[in-house]
C-alpha positions, 0 to 999 in steps of 0.5 A: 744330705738332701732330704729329697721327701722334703724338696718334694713336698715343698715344691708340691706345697710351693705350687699349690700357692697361687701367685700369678704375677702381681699377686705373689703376696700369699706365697712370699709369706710362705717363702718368708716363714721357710727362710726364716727357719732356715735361719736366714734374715728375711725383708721386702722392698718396696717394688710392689708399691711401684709396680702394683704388685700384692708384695715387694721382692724378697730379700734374706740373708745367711751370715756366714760362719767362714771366710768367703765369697759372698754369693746370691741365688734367685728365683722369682716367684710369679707365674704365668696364667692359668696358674691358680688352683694347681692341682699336681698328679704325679707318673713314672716319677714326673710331676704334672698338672692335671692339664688344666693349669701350668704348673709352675716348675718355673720357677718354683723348682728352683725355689724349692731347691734352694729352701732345701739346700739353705735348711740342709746347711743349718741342719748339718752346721755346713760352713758357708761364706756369706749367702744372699737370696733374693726372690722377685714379682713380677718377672714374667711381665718384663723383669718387673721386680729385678728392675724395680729391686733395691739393689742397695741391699744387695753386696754380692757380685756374684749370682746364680739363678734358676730359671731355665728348662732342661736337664741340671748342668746348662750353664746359660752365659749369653742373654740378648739385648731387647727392643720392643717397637709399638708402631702405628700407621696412619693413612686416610680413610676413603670408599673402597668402591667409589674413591679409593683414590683419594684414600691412602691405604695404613695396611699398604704401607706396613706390607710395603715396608714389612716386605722391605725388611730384614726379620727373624733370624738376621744373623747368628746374633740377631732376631727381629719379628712383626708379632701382631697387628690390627686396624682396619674399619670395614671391607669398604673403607680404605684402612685408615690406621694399622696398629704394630707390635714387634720386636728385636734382639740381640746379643751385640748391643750394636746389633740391636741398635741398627737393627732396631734402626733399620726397623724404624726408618723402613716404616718411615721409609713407606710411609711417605712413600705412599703420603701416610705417617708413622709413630714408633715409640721403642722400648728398651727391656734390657741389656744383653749380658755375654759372659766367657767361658773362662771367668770366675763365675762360669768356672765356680758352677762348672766345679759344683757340677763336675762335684755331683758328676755332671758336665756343666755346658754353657749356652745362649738363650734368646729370651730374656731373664732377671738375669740380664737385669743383674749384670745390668745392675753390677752382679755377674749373673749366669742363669742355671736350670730350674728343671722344668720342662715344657714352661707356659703350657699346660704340658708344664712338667717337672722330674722328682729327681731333678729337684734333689740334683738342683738342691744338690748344685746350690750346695755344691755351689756355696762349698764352693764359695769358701775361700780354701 
């Protein structure tokens, strides 16, 4: 029942739509129009006007015509830069950019899979429980839109997104907590030459203390990086102020908490080791979600993918998502594969007959939904 020509010819046109993020405004309008002649009721909160975004999240619904539960699928609909002016070549049946840009499988795969299962549903009269999309802004700027959605119009408990690389059947349960660390250290500036005695040197203190502590793979569950840093005047000033951007995650949320702590008091630690001072402001993006093989919702994908011949397997991510914005929010969320590959590059790819499969898991998935 796929029309796999179409699916085609949508994601070609969905990608061709510019929408980097904050300026989803174009494609939402055509998202819009495909979900409405699908036969679903379509709306946007008000998350753009928060977070500056051209258009809110998008938000449609399909009455069911059967007993059910209810379900939602989402996807989002920015990308990341260079995503304006996709021009999409396609070889031995895989879809490219011509190398210039990305291309914008993430996640517009997803979406493109799910406008086609949704027109095959009306087309063929499918009995459906209730159905709920949503399609956010602003996801690849830290979860932006799912953090800002009016969760109020959302009554499902039960999402399936679309937004992981790799072969249709990764089923992802496991998604880290995530701290961010903005740390600035301040010491005294002083001639390197003439007195550098009476300078206290910034960088000094943060390799003292990088050097003390735990980074990268901490353990099975935990990961924590330095990932950039700046200051300095000149090669004959001692460095009066270095500025820190790191991370940590995890999968424990108690993890995360003494990781992130140990973090914080081995810069304090350095600091007045060497006379300076330290600021740290920390930031939590999201919480971790952890999700048992043996629940309801891991169960109902393994089913509408043991239906198309696929093995569905569970796996952990270290990224984060909109998914762990969900489960934060109430709404057992998995993450489930859009069928890009190689995302945020320019290498970005996409395979013709992974669209159709990925149409063919959200059918599977609604089926799978009615109460029989």
């Amino acid at each position: 029942m796929i029309n796999e020509k179409r699916v085609l010819e949508s994601f070609l046109d969905y990608i061709q739509i510019d929408s980097e993020t904050y300026e989803e405004g174009n494609f939402a309008k055509r998202l819009e129009k495909d979900l409405i002649d699908a036969g679903l009721e379509v709306e946007f909160d008000n998350s753009g006007e928060k977070i500056g975004s051209n258009t809110g999240n998008l938000i449609a619904k399909l009455k069911g015509n059967v007993e059910g539960e209810t379900i939602l699928f989402a996807c989002h609909m920015d990308t990341v830069k260079p995503g304006k002016g996709i021009k999409p070549i396609i070889k031995d049946g895989v879809i490219y950019s011509d190398g210039t840009t990305i291309l914008g499988g993430d996640d517009k795969g997803g979406i493109a899979a799910i406008v086609e299962a949704l027109r095959v549903i009306k087309e063929n009269n499918i009995d459906h429980a209730n159905i709920e999309v949503v399609f956010t802004i602003a996801e690849e700027t830290g979860l932006l839109g799912a953090k800002n959605l009016d969760y109020s119009k959302i009554s499902a408990k039960k999402a399936f997104l679309f937004d992981t690389s790799g072969d249709p059947g990764f089923i992802t349960t496991i998604g880290p907590a995530h701290d961010t660390l903005k740390v600035t250290i301040k010491g005294k500036p002083a001639h390197a030459g003439v007195s550098p005695e009476d300078g206290i040197s910034a960088i000094s203190i943060a390799s003292d203390a990088i050097s003390n502590m735990k980074l990268l793979r901490v353990d099975k569950d935990t990961t924590a990086n330095i990932g950039k840093i700046s200051g300095g005047v000149a090669n004959n000033v001692v460095c009066p102020e270095v500025i820190i951007d790191a991370e940590a995650r995890s999968t424990v949320t108690e993890k995360l908490d003494a990781q992130t702590k140990h973090m914080l008091e081995t810069f304090k630690a350095s600091a007045e080791k060497f006379g300076g001072e330290v600021n740290i402001e920390v930031n939590r993006m999201y919480g971790a979600f952890v999700i048992d093989d043996n629940e309801d919702i891991v169960l109902h994908a393994k089913r509408a993918f043991k239906n198309l011949g696929i093995n569905g397997e569970t796996k952990a991510s270290g990224g984060g998502s909109d998914t762990n914005i969900f489960n934060c929010n109430g709404i057992k969320a998995v993450n489930l594969s859009s069928g890009e590959r190689k995302p945020h590059t320019l290498e970005e790819h996409m395979k013709i007959e992974d669209l159709g499969t990925i149409s063919k898991v959200v059918l599977e998935l609604v089926k799978e939904s009615i109460n029989k």
